[in-house]
C-alpha positions, -999 to +999 in steps of 0.1 A: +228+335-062+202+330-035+174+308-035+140+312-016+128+285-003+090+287+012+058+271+016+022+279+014+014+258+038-013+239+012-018+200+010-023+179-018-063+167-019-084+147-046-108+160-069-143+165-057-162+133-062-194+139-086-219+139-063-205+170-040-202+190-073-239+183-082-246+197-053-224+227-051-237+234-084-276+231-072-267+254-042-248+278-066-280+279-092-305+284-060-284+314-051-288+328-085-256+315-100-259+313-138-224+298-145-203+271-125-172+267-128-149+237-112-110+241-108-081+220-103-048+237-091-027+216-117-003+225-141-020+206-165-042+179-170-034+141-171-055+119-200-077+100-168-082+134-151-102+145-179-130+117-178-132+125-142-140+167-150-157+153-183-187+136-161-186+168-138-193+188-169-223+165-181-237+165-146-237+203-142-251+211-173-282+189-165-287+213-134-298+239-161-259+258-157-233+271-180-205+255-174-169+267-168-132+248-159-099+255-147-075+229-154-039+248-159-023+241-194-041+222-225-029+205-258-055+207-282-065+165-278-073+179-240-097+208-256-114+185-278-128+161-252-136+194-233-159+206-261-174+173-266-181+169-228-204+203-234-178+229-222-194+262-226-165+286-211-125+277-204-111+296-175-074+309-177-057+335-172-024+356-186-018+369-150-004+404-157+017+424-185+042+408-208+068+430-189+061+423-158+053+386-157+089+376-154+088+392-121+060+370-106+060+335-126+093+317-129+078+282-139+062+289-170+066+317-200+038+339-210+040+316-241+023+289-224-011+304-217-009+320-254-007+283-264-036+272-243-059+296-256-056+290-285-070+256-290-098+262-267-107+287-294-104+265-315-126+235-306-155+261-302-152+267-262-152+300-249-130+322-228-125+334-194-093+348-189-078+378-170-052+390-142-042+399-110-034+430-097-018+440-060+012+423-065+038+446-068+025+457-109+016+493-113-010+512-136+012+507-167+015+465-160-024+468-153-028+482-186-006+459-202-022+434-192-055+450-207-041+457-241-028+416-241-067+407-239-074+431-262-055+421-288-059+387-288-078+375-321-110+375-300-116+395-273-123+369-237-160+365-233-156+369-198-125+392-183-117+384-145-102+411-128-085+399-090-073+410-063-043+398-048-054+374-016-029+369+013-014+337+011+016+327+033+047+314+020+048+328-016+071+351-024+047+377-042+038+385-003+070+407-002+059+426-026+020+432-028+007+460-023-032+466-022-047+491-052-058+523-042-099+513-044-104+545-068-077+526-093-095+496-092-126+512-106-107+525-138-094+496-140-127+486-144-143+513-164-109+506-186-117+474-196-153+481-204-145+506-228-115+485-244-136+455-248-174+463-251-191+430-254-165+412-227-182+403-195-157+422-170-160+396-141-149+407-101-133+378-091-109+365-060-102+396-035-134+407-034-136+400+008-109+429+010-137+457-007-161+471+009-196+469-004-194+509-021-166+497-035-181+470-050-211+492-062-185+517-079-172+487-098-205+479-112-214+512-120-178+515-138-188+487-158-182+450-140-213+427-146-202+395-129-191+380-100-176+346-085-197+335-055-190+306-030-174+305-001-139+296-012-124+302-048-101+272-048-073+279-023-084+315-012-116+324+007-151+346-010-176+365+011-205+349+019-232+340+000-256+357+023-235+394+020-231+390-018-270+384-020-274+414+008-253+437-018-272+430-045-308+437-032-297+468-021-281+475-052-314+461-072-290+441-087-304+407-104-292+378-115-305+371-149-286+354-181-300+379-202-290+405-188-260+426-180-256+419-143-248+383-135-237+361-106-213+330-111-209+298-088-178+285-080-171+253-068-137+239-052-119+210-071-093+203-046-059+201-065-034+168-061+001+166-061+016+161-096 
């Protein structure tokens, strides 16, 4: 048996100290950012991780902001103190079809996101949770991945579609392949129609489409959108072309309506 051996090339940082999240999340809401979400690139949470993400989520919610968090894998003790911090939206995702996950994820089982969902359910937090697509899956993994969204007790309040980003060293480079853009849009228009009151969410990839691209996905039925300049590990257009594409698409960003913009902020992950 052979063994791959690579790396991304990534270091190990510390989170984000409070005050630089304020004021990601203050730029975020001036750019019309409704929701803000901070992320940790951690397997899971350790007990004194969660009083530092617990005072981020206090302080961005007295900006006037949803609030949203990526932490990796929680026990239900972890989604307690997330809810009583003032959580409004968890953010994680089941990556890709049951049938094809095997191919891509090797240290974890499809189980394990199953069993993180379910307790942020449970302790009243909602859901953001999607896939990826470009790396190696075709129409039938996309789809599978739909149809495990869809049948999940309660469909995701928000649904993040991505695009695979070019990151060197892990092995899913060998085998992604960019979506035709016309594929992407059913993808799209699929998921509207499958789950109706889902915000279908275009999240990383979206520096690799073009700005008719991005209009066909809104008219197909996508109504949000990360912005900031880096999603974690992987880099966002602009904030100046997103707000460009969106005046000329007389697009606004308004929490009661369909069409909204979501801020992103970077919690630098450590080493576990």
């Amino acid at each position: 048996m052979w063994v791959l051996l690579v790396s991304s090339g990534l270091k190990a940082a510390r989170l984000m100290d409070r005050s630089d999240v304020v004021s990601a999340a203050q730029r975020a809401k001036a750019a019309g950012a409704t929701r803000f979400c901070v992320a940790a690139a951690w397997r899971n949470p350790k007990d004194r991780d969660l009083d530092q993400v617990c005072d981020m989520i206090a302080a961005v919610k007295d900006c006037g902001m949803e609030t949203c968090v990526m932490l990796g894998m929680l026990t239900p003790k972890h989604a307690a103190r997330l809810a009583d911090a003032g959580l409004d939206f968890y953010n994680h995702n089941v990556d890709t079809s049951p049938e094809f996950y095997r191919s891509i994820i090797t240290t974890r089982t499809l189980q394990e996101p199953s069993d993180t969902l379910t307790p942020v359910r449970q302790a009243g937090i909602k859901i953001c949770c999607g896939g990826i697509i470009g790396i190696g899956d075709d129409a039938e993994d996309r789809l599978g991945m739909l149809l495990l969204l869809a049948n999940l007790p309660n469909h995701p309040e928000s649904i993040r579609i991505k695009l695979w980003n070019e990151v060197n060293g892990v092995p899913v480079r060998f085998t992604a392949e960019r979506p035709d853009p016309i594929a992407l849009v059913r993808l799209v228009a699929t998921a509207r129609i499958m789950m109706t009151n889902s915000v279908i969410r275009l999240a990383a990839g979206r520096e690799y489409m073009t700005d008719e691209l991005q209009a066909l996905c809104f008219l197909a039925g996508a109504n949000s959108i990360f912005v900031g300049d880096v999603l974690l590990t992987t880099k966002n257009p602009q904030v100046d072309r997103d707000a460009s594409v969106l005046a000329r698409l007389d697009i606004m960003s308004d929490p009661l309506k369909s069409s909204r913009t979501m801020g992103v902020a970077r919690a630098s992950h450590q080493r576990r």
